[in-house]
C-alpha positions in Angstrom: 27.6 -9.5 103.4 26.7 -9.5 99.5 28.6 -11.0 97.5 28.8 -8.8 94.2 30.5 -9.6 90.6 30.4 -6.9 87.9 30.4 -8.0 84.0 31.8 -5.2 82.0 34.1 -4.0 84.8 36.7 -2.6 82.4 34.3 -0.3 81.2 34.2 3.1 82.3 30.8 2.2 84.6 31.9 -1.2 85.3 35.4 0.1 86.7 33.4 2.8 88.9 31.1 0.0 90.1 33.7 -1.9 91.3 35.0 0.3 92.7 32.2 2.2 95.0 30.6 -1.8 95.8 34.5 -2.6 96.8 34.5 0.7 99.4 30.4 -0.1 100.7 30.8 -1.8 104.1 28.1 -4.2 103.8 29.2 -5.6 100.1 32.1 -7.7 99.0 33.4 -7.2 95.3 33.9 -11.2 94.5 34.4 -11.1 90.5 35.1 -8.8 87.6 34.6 -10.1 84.3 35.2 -8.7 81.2 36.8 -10.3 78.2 38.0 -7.2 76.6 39.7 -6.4 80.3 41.3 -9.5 80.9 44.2 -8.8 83.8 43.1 -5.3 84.7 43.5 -4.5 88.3 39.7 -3.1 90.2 38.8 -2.7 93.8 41.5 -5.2 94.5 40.3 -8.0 92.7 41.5 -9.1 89.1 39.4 -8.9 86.0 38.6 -11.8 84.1 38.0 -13.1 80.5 36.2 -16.4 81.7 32.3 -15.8 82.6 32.6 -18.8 85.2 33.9 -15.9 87.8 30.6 -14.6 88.0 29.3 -17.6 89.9 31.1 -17.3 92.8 29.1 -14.0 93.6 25.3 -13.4 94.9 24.5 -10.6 92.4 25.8 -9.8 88.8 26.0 -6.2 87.7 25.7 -6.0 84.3 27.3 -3.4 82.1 28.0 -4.4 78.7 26.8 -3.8 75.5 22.7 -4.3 73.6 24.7 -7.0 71.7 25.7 -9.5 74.5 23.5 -8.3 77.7 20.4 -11.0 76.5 23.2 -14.0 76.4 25.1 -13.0 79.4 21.9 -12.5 81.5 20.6 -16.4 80.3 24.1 -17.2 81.6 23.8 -15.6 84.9 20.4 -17.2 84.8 21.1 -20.4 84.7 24.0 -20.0 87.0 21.0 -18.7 89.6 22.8 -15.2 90.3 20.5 -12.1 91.0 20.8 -10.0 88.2 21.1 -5.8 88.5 21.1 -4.7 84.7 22.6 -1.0 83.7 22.8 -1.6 80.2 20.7 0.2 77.8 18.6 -1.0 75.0 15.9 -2.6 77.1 12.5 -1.0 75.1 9.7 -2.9 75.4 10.3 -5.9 73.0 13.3 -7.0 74.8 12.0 -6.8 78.1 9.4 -9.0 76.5 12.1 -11.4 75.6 14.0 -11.1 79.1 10.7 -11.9 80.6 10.2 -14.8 78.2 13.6 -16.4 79.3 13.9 -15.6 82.9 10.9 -17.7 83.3 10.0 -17.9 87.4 12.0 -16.3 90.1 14.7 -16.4 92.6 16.8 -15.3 91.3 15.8 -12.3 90.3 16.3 -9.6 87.8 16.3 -5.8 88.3 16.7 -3.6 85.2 17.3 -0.1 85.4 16.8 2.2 82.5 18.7 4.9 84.5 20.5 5.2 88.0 20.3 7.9 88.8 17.4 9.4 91.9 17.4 12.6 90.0 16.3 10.9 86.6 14.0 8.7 88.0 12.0 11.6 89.5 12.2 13.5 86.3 10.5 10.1 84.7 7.6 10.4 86.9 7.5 13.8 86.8 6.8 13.4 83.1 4.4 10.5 83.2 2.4 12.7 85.9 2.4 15.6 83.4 1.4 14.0 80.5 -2.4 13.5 80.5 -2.5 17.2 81.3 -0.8 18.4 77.2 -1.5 18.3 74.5 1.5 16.6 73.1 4.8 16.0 74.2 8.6 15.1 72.8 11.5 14.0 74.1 15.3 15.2 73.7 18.0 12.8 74.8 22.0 14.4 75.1 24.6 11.9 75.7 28.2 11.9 75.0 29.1 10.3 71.8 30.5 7.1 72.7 27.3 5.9 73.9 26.4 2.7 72.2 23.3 3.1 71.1 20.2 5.4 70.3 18.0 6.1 71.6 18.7 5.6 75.7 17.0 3.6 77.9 16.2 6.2 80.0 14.5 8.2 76.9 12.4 4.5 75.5 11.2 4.6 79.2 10.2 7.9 79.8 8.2 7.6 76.6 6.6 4.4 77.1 5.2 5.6 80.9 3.8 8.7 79.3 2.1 6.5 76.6 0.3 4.5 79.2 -0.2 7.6 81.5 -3.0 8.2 78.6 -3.5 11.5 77.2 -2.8 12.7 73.3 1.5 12.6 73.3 1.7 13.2 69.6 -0.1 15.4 67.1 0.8 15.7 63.4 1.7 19.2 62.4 1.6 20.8 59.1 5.5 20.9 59.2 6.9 19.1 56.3 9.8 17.0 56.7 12.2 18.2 53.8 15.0 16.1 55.9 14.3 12.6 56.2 14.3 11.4 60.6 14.6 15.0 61.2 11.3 15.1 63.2 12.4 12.2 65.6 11.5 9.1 66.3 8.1 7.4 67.5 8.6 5.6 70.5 4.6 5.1 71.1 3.3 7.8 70.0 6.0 10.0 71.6 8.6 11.7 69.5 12.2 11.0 70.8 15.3 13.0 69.4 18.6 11.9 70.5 21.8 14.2 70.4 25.2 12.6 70.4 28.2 15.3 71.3 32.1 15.2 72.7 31.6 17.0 76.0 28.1 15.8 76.9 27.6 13.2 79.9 23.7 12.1 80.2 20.8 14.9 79.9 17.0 14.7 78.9 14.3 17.2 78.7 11.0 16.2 78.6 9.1 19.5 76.5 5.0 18.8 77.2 3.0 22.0 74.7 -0.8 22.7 75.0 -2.5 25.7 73.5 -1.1 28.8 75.2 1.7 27.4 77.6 4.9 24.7 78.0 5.8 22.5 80.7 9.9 21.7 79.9 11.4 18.6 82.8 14.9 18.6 82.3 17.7 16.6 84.3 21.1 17.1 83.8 23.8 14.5 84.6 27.4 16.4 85.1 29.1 13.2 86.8 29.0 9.6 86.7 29.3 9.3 90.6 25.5 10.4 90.6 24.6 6.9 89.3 26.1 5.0 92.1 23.4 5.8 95.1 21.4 3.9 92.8 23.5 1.2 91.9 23.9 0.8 95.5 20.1 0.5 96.2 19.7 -1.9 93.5 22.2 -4.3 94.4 21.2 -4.4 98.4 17.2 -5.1 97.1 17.0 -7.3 94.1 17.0 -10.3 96.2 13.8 -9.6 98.0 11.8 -8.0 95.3 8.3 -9.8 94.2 8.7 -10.2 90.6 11.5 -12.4 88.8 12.0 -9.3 86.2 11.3 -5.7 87.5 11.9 -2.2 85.7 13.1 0.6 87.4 14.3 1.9 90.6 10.8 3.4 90.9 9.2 0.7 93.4 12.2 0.6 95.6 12.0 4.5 96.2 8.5 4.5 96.9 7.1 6.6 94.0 
């Protein structure tokens, strides 16, 4: 039986974490923490404000926010936890840094720029197309409460096309009369991200060569599809190789 705290659990993934680990057979949900969720009642355990929760579990799930995930994960850490991270924000820099800190394994820690099987096939999909365009951008639609911009899911996709090889970006003759309006570079991959009331989590992928268009797309309509994933994650991060892994990618074989 694994032992499974969630930080963030008041949040809306944190809550439907707890939730689907607390109904999984071979999983116990030991902690919630969350300091802005102090009291709240999950999957028959009580959130907490105090951190300390955390260590009576196996594995932490994170869900929180760009601003605290480095500090809570030196905290879990230290406290020699296996870490599952869902929070976004993790581009290539930070990874660096979580790297950096983590130092040598067990424990271990498994990022995840998205949790979803269907996503992570559109990723490869993409990084298997890319060599074969011209160019390529990305589009990123999530609901508007998403804490930052771009996602993880879009920083990733962009950074496995980059090192897929191929030309991802070509300057046009377009001139930008509105400043950003062209994207961002993330590698030498344009990334646009949409924010909208009444979106969930969506991406295309739009790859262009002289003549045709290759458009991956992946549409999210429920956050239930992350939790086969979540799932996987969880049951695996202890015996993975690495102290710091990206992605579901290895664990599904692709």
């Amino acid at each position: 039986m694994i032992r499974v705290a969630v930080s963030g659990a008041a949040g809306r993934m944190g809550r439907l974490v707890a939730e689907t680990v607390a109904a999984a057979g071979d999983l116990e949900l030991a902690a919630g923490f969350d300091p802005g969720g102090s009291g709240i009642e999950i999957g028959g355990i009580t959130v907490a404000g105090d951190p300390e929760v955390v260590e009576v579990a196996d594995v932490v799930v994170e869900f929180t926010r760009p601003d605290v995930v480095m500090d809570n994960l030196g905290r879990w850490r230290e406290a020699g936890l296996h870490a599952v991270v869902g929070t976004s924000g993790f581009d290539e820099t930070r990874v660096d840094a979580l790297r950096s800190r983590w130092g040598s394994g067990p424990p271990n820690c498994l990022v995840v720029p998205n949790f979803s099987i269907g996503a992570v096939l559109m990723m490869r999909f993409a990084e298997l197309a890319a060599p074969h365009f011209a160019a390529s951008e990305v589009v990123e639609l999530h609901h508007d409460r998403k804490a930052d911009a771009p996602s993880g899911t879009a920083l990733s996709t962009a950074a496995r096309m980059s090192a897929a090889g191929g030309e991802q970006h070509r300057e046009t003759e377009s001139e930008e009369l509105l400043s950003g309006v062209r994207g961002g570079d993330a590698g030498g991959v344009r990334v646009h991200a949409i924010r909208l009331p009444g979106l969930l989590a969506h991406q295309e992928v739009i790859l262009g060569s002289p003549g045709e268009t290759l458009t991956i797309r992946h549409d999210t309509s429920d956050r239930v599809a992350f939790m086969p994933g979540v799932l996987l994650a969880v049951r695996s991060v202890a015996s993975l190789s690495e102290p710091v892994t990206i992605g579901l990618e290895g664990l599904l074989g692709l």
